[in-house]
N, CA, C and O atoms as a MOPAC input file, in Angstrom:
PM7 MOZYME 1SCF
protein

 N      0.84100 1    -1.18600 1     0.00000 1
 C      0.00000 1     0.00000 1     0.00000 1
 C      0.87800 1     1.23800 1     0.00000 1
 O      1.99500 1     1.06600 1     0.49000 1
 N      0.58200 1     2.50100 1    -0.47200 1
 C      1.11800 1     3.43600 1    -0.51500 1
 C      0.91100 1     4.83500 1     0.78900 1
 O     -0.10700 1     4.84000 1     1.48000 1
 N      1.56200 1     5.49000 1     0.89600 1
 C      1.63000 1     5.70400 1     2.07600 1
 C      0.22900 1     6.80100 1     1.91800 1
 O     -0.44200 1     6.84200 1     2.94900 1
 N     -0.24000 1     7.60700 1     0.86400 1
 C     -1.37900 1     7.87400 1     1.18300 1
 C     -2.33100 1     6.82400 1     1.40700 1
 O     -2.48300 1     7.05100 1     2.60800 1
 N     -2.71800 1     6.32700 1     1.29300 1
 C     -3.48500 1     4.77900 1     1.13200 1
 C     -3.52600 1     4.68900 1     2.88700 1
 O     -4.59300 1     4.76100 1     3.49700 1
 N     -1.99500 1     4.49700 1     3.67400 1
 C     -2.06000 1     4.43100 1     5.04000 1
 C     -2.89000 1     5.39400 1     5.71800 1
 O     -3.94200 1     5.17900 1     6.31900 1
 N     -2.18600 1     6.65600 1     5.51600 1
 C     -2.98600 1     7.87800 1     5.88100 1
 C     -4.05600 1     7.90800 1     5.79500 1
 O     -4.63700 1     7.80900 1     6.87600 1
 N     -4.87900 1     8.04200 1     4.63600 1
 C     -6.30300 1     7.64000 1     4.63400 1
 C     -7.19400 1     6.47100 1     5.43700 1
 O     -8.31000 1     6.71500 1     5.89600 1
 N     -6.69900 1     5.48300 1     5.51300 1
 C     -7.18200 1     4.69100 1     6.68000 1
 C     -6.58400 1     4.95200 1     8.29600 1
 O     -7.03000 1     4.40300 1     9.30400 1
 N     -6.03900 1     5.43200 1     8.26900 1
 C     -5.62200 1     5.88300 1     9.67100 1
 C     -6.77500 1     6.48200 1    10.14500 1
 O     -7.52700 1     6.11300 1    11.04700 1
 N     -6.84900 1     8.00800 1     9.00800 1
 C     -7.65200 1     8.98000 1     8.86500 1
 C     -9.46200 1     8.08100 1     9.51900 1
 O    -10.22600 1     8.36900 1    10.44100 1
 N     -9.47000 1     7.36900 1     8.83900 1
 C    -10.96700 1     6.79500 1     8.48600 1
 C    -11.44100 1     6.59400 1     9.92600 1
 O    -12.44100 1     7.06500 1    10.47000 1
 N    -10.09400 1     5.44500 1    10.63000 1
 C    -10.19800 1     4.96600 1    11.65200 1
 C    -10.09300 1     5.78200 1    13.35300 1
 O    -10.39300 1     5.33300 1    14.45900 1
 N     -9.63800 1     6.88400 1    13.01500 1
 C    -10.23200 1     8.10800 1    13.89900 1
 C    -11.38500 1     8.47000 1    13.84900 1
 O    -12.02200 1     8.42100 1    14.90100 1
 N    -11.86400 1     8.82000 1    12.96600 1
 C    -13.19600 1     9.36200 1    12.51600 1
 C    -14.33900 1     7.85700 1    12.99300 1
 O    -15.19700 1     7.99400 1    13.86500 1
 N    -14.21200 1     7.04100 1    12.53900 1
 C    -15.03400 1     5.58200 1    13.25300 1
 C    -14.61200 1     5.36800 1    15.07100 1
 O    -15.40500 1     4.66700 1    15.70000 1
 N    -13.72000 1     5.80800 1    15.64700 1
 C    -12.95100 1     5.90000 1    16.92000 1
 C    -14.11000 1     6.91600 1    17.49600 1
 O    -14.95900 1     6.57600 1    18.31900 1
 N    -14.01500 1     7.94300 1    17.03800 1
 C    -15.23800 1     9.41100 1    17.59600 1
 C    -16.60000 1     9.08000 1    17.36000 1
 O    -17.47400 1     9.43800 1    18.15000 1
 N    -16.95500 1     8.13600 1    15.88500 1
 C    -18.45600 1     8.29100 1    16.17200 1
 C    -18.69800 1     6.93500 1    17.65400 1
 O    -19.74000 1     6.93000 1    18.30900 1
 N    -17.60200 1     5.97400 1    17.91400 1
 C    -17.94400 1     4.98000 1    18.67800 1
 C    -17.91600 1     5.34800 1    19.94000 1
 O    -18.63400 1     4.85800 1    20.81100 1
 N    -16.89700 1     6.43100 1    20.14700 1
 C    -17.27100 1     7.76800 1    21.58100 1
 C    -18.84300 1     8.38200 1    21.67400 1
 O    -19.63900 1     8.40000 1    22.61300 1
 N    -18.94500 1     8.91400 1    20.18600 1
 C    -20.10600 1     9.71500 1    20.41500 1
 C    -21.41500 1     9.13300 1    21.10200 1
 O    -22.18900 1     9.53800 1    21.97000 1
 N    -21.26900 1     7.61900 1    20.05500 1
 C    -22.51500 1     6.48900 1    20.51500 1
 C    -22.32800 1     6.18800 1    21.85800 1
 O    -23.31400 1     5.67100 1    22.38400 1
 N    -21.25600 1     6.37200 1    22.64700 1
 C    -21.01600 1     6.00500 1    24.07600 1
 C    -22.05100 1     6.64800 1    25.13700 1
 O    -22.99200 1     6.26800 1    25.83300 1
 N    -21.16000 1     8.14800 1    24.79700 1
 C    -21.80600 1     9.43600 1    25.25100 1
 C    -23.39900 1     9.47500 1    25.42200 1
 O    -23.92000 1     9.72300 1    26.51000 1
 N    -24.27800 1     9.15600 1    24.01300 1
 C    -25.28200 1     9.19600 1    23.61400 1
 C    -25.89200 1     7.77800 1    24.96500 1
 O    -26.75100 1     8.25700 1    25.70600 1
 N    -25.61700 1     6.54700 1    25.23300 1
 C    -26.23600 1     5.84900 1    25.48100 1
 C    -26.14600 1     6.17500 1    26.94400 1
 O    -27.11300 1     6.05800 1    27.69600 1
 N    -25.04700 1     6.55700 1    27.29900 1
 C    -24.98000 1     7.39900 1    28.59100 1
 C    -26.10900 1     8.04100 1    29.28800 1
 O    -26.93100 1     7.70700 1    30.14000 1
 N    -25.78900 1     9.25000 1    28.49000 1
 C    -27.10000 1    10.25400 1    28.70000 1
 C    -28.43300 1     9.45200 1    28.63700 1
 O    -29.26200 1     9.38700 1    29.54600 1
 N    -28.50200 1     8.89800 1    27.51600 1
 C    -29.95400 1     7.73200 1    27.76500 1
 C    -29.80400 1     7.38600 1    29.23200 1
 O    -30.42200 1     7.87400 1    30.17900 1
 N    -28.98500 1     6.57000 1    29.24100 1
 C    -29.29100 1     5.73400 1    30.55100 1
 C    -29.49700 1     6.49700 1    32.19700 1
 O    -29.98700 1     6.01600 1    33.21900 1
 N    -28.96300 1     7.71600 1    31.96400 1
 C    -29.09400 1     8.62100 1    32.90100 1
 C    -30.41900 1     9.46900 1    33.25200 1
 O    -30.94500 1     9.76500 1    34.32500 1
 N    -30.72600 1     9.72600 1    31.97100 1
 C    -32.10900 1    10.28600 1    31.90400 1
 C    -33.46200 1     9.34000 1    32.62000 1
 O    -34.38400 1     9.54600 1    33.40900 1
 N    -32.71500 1     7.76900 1    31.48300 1
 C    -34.19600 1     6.55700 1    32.76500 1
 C    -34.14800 1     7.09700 1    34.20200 1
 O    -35.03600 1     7.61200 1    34.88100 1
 N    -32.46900 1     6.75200 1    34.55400 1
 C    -32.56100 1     7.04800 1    35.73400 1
 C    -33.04900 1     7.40200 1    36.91900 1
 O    -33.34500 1     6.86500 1    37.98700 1
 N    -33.05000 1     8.91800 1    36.22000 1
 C    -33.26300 1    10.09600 1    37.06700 1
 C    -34.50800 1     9.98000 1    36.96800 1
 O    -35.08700 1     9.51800 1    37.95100 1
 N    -35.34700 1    10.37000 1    35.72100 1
 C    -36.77200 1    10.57800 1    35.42700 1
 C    -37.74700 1     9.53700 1    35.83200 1
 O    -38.77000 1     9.76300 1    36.47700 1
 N    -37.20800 1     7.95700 1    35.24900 1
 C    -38.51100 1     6.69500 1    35.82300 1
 C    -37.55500 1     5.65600 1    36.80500 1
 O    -38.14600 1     4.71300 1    37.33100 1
 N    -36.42900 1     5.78200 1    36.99700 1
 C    -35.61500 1     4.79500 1    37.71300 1
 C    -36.60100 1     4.23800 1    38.75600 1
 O    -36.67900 1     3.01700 1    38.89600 1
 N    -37.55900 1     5.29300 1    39.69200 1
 C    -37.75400 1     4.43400 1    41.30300 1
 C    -39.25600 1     3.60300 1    40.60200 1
 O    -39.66800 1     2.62100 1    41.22000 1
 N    -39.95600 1     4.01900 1    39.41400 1
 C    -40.92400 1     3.34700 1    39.17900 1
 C    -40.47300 1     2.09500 1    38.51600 1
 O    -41.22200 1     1.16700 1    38.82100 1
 N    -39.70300 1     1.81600 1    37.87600 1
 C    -39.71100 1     0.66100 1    37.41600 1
 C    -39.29600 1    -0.75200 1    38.17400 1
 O    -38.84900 1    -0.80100 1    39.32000 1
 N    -39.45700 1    -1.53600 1    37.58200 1
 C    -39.87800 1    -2.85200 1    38.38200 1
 C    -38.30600 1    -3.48800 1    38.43500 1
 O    -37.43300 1    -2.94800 1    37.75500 1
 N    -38.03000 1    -4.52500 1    39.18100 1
 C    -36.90400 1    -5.24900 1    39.58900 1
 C    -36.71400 1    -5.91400 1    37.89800 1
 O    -35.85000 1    -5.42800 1    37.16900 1
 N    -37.09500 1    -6.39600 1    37.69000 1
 C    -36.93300 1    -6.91300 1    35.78600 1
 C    -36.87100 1    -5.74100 1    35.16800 1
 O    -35.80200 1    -5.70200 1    34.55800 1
 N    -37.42800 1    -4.85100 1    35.03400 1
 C    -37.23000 1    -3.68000 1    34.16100 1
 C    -35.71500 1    -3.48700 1    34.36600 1
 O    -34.90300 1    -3.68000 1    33.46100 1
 N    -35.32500 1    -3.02100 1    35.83900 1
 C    -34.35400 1    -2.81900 1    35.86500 1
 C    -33.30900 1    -3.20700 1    35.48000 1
 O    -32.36100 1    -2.68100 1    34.89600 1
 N    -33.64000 1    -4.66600 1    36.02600 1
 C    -31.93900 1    -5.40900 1    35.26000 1
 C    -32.36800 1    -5.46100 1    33.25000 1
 O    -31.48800 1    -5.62000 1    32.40400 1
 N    -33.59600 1    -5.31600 1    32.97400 1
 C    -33.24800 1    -5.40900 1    31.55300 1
 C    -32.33200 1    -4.13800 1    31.26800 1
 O    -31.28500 1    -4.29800 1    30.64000 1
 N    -32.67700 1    -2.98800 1    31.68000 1
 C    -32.00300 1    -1.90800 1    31.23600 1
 C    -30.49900 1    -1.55800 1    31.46500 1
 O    -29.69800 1    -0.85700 1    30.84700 1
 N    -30.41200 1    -2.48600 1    32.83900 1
 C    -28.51400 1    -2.26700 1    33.55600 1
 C    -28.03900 1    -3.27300 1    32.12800 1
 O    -27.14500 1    -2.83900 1    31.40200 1
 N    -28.74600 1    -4.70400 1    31.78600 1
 C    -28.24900 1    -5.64100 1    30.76900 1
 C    -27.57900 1    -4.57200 1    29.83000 1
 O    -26.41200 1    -4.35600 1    29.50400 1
 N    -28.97700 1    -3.89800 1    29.47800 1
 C    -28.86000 1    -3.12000 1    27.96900 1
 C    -27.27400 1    -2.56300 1    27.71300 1
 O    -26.35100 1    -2.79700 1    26.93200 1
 N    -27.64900 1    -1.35800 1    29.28800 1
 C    -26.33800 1    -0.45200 1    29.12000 1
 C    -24.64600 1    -0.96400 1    29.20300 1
 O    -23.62100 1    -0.49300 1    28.71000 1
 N    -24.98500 1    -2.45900 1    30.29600 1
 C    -23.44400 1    -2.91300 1    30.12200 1
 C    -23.26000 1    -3.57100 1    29.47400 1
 O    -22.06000 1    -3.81200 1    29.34200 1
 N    -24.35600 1    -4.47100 1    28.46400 1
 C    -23.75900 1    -4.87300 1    26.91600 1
 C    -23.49400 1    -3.83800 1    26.00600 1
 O    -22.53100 1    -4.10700 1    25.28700 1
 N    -23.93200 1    -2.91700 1    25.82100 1
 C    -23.81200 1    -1.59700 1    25.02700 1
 C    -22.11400 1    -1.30500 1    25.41500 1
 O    -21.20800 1    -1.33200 1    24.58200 1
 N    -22.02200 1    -1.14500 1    26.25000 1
 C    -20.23700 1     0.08100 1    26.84100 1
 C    -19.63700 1    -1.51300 1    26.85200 1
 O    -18.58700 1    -1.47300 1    26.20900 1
 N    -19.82500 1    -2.54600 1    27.20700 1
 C    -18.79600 1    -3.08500 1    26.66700 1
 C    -17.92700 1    -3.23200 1    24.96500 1
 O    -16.82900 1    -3.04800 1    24.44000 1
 N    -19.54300 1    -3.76200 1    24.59900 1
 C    -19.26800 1    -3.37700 1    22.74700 1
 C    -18.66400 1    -2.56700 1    22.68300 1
 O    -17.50300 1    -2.78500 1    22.33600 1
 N    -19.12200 1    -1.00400 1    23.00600 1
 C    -18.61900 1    -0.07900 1    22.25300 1
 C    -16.95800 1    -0.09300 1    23.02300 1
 O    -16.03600 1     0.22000 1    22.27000 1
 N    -16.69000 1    -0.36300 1    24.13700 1
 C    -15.63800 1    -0.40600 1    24.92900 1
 C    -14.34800 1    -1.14600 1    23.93600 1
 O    -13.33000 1    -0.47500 1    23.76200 1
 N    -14.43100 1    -2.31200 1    23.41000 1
 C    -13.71600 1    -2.81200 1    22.88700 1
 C    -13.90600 1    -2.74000 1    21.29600 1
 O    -12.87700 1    -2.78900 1    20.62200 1
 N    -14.87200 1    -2.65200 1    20.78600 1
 C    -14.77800 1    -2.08000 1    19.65600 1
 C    -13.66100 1    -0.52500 1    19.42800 1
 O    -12.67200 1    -0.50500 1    18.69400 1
 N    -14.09100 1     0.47600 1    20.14500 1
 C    -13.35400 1     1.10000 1    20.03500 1
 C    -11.50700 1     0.77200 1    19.92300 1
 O    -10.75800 1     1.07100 1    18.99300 1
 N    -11.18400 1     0.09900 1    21.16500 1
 C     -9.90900 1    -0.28400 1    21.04200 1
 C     -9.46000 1    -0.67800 1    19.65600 1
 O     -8.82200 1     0.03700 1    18.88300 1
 N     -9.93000 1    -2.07100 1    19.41900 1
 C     -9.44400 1    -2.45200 1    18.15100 1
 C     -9.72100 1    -1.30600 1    16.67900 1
 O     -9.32300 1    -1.60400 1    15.55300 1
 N    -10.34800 1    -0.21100 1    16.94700 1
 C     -9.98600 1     0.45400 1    15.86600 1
 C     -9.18800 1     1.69600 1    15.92100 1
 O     -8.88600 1     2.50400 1    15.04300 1
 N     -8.85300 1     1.61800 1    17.54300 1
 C     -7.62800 1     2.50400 1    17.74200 1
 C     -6.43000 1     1.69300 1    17.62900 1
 O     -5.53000 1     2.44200 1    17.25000 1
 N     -5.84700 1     0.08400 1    17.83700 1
 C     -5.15200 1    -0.15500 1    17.34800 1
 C     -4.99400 1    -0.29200 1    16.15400 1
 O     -3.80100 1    -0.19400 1    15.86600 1
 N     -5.78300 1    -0.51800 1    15.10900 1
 C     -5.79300 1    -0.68000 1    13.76500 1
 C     -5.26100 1     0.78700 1    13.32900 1
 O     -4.32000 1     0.88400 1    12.54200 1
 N     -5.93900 1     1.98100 1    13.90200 1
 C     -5.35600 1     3.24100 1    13.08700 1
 C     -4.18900 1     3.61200 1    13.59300 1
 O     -3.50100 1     4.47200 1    13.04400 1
 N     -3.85100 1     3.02600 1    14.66100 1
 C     -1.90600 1     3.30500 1    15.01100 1
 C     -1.58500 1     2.60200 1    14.38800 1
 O     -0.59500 1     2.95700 1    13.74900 1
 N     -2.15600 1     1.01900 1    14.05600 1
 C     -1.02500 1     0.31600 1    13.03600 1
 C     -0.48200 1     0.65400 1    11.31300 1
 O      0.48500 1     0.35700 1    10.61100 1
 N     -1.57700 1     1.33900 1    11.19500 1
 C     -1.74700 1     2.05200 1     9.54100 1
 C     -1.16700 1     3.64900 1     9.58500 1
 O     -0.80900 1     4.27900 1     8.59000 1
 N     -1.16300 1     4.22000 1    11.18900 1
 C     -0.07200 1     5.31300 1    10.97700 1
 C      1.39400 1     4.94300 1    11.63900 1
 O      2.31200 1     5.73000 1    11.86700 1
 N      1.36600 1     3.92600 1    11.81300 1
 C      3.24500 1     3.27700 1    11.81000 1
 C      3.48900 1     2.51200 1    10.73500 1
 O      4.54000 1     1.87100 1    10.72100 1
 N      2.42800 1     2.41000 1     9.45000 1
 C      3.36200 1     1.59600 1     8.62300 1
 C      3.41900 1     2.76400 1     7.66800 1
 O      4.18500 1     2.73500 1     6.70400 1
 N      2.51600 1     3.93200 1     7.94600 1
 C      2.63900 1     5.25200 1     7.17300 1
 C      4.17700 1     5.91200 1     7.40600 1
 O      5.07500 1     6.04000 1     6.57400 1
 N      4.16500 1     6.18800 1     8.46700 1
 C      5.75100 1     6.93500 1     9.31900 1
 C      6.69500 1     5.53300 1     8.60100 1
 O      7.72700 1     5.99000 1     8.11100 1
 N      6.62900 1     4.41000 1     8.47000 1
 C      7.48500 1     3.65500 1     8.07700 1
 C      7.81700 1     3.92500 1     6.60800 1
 O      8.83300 1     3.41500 1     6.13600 1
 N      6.99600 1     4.72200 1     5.83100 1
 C      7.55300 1     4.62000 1     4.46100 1
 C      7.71900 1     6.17300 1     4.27600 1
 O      8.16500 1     6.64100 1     3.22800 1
 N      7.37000 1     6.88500 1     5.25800 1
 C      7.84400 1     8.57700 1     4.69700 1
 C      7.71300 1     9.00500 1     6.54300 1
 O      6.67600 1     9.31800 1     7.12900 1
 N      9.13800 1     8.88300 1     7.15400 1
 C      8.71400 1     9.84700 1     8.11000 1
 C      8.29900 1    11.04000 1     8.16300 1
 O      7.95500 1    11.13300 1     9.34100 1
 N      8.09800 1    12.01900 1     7.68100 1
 C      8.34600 1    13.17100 1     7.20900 1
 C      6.35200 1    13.17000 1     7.59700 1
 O      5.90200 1    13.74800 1     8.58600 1
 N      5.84500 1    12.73600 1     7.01900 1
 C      4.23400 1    12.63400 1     7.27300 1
 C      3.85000 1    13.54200 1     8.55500 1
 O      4.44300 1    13.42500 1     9.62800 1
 N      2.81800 1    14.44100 1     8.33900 1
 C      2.34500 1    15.65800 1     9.09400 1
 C      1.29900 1    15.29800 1     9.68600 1
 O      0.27800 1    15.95700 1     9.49100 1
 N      1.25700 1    13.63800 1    10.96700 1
 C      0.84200 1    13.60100 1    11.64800 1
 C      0.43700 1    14.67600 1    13.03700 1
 O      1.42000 1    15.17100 1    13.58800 1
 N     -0.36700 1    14.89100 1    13.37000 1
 C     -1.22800 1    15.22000 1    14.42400 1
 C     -0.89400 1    14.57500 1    15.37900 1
 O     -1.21000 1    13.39100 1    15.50200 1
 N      0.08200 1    15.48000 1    16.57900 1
 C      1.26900 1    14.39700 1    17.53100 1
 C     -0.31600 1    14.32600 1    18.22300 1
 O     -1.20700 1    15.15700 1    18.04800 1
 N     -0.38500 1    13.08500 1    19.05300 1
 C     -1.17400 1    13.44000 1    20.10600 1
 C     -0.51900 1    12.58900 1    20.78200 1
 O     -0.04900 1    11.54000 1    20.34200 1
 N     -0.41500 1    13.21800 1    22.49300 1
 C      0.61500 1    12.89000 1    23.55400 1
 C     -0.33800 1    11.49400 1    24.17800 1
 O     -1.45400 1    11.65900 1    24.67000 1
 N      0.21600 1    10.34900 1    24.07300 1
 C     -0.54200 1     9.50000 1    25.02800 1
 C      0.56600 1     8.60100 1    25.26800 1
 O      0.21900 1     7.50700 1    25.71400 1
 N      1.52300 1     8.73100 1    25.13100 1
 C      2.95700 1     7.50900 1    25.78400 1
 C      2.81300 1     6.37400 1    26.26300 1
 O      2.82900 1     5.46700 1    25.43100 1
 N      2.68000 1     6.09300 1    27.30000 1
 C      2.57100 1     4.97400 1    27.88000 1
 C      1.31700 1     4.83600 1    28.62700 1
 O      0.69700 1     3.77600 1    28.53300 1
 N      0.79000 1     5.97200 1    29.50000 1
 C     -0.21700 1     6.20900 1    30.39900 1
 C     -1.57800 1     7.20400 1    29.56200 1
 O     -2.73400 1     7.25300 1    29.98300 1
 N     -1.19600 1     7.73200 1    28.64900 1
 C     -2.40200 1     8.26000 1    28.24700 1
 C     -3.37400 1     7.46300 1    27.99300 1
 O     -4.36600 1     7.76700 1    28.65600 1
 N     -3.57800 1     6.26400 1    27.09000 1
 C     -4.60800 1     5.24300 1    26.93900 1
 C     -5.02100 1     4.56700 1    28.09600 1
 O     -6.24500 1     4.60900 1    28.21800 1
 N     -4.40300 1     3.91600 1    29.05000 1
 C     -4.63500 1     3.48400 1    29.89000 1
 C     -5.62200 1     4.32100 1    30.61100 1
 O     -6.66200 1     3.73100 1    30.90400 1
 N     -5.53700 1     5.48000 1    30.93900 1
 C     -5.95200 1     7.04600 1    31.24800 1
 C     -7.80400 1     6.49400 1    30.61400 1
 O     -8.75500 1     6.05100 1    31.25900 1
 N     -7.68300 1     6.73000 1    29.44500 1
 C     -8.89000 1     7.01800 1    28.90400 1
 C     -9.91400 1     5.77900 1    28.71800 1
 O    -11.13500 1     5.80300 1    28.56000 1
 N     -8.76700 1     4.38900 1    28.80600 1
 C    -10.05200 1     3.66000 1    29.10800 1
 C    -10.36100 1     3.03200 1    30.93700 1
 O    -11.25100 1     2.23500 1    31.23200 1
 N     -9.61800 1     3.49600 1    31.67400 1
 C     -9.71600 1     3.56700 1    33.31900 1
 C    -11.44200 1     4.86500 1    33.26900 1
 O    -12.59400 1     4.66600 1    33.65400 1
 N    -10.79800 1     6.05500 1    32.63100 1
 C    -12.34300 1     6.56400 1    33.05300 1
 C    -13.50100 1     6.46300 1    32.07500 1
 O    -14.61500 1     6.92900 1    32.31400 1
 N    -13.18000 1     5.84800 1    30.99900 1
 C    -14.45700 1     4.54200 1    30.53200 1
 C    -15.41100 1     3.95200 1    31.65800 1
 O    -16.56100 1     4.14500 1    32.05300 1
 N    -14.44500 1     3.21800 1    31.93600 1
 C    -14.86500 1     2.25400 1    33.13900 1
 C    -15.07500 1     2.77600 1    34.21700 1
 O    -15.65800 1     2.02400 1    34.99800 1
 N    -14.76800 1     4.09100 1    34.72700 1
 C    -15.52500 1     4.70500 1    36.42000 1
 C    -16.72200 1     5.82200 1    35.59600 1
 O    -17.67500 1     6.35700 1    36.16200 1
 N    -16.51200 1     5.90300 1    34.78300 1
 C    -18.03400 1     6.72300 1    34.40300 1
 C    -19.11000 1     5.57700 1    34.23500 1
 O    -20.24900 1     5.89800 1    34.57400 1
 N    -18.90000 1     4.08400 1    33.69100 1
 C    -20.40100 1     3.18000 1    33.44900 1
 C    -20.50900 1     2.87000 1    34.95100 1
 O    -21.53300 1     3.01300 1    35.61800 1
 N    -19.65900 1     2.55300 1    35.27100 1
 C    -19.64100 1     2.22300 1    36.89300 1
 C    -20.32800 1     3.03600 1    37.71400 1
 O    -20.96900 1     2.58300 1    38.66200 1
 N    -20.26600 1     4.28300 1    37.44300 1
 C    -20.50900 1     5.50300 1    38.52600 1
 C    -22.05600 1     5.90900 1    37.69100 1
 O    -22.86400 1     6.70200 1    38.17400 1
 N    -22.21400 1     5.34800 1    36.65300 1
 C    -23.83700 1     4.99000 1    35.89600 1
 C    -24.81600 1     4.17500 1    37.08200 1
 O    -25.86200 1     4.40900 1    37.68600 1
 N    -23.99800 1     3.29800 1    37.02800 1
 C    -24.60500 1     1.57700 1    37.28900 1
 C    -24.80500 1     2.81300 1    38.95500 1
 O    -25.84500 1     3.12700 1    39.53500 1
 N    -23.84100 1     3.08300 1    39.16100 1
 C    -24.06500 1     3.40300 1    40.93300 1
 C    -25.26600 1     4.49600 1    40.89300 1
 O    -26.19500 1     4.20900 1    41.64900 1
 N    -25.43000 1     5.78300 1    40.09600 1
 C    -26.69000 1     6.29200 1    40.29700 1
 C    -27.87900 1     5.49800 1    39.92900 1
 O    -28.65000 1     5.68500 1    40.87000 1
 N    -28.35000 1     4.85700 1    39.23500 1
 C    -29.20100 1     3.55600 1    39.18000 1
 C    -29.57200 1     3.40900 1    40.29400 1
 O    -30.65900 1     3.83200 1    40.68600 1
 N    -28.67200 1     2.72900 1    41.07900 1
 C    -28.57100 1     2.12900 1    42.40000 1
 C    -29.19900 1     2.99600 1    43.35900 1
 O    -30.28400 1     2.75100 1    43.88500 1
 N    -28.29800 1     4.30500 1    43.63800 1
 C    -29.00600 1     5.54500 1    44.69100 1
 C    -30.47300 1     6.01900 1    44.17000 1
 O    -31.28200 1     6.17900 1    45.08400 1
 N    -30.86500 1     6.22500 1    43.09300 1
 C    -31.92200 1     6.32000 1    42.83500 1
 C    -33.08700 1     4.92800 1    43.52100 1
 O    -33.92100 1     5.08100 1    44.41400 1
 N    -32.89300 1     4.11800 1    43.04300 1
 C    -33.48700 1     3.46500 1    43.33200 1
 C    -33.73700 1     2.60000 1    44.98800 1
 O    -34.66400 1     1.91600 1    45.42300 1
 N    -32.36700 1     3.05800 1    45.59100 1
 C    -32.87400 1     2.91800 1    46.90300 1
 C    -31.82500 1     3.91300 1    47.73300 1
 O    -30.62000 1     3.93100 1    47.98200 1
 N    -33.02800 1     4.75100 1    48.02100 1
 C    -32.52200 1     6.20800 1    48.62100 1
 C    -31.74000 1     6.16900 1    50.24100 1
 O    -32.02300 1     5.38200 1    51.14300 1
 N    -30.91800 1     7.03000 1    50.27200 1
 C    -30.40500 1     6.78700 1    51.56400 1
 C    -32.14300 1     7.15800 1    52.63100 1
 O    -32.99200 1     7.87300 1    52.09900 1
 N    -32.40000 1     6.56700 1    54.06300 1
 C    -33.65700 1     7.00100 1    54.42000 1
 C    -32.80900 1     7.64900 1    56.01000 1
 O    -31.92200 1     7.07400 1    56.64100 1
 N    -33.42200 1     8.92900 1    56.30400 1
 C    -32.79700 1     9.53500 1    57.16600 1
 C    -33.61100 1     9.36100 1    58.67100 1
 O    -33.15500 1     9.89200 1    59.68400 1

């Protein structure tokens, strides 16, 4: 393949990386909104259908994402392999930046799953 050829799928695979954020975001807010708005009415089955929903959802999208962030680093290192010179878009993530971003993946569905929870059974004073 030629090194535009790389670039362009690199390219692609960012752009598929953000809409699989966006869909994250989006199911989020869904799930927050049940929450808040019908969380204490719904029934013990309702509930777990909907916790099902949301942690099959963020897992998918959880690892989907990955593999198309490794795929577009692998297509912009075989790009840099045939023209370093290529006017990549540094973005700083070294060793700890990824790790970084999918750690608060995982305490935002978590910290989902936990308002669920407080909603549905309130501290009683």
């Amino acid at each position: 393949m030629t090194e535009y050829e790389f670039v362009s799928l690199s390219a692609e695979m960012a752009q598929i990386y953000q809409g699989i954020n966006e869909t994250a975001l989006a199911i989020l807010t869904g799930y927050l909104l049940i929450a808040h708005y019908i969380g204490k009415e719904l029934s013990f089955g309702q509930v777990s259908f909907v916790n099902l929903l949301f942690v099959i959802n963020q897992v998918v999208l959880f690892f989907t994402g990955q593999e198309k962030g490794d795929v577009g680093a692998y297509f912009e290192s075989e790009a840099r392999k045939l023209n370093p010179e290529i006017p990549f878009r540094e973005v700083v993530q070294g060793e700890t930046g990824l790790p970084i971003a999918e750690l608060t993946y995982i305490l935002v569905t978590l910290a989902a799953l936990a308002f669920m929870w407080r909603v549905r059974h309130p501290k009683t004073e």
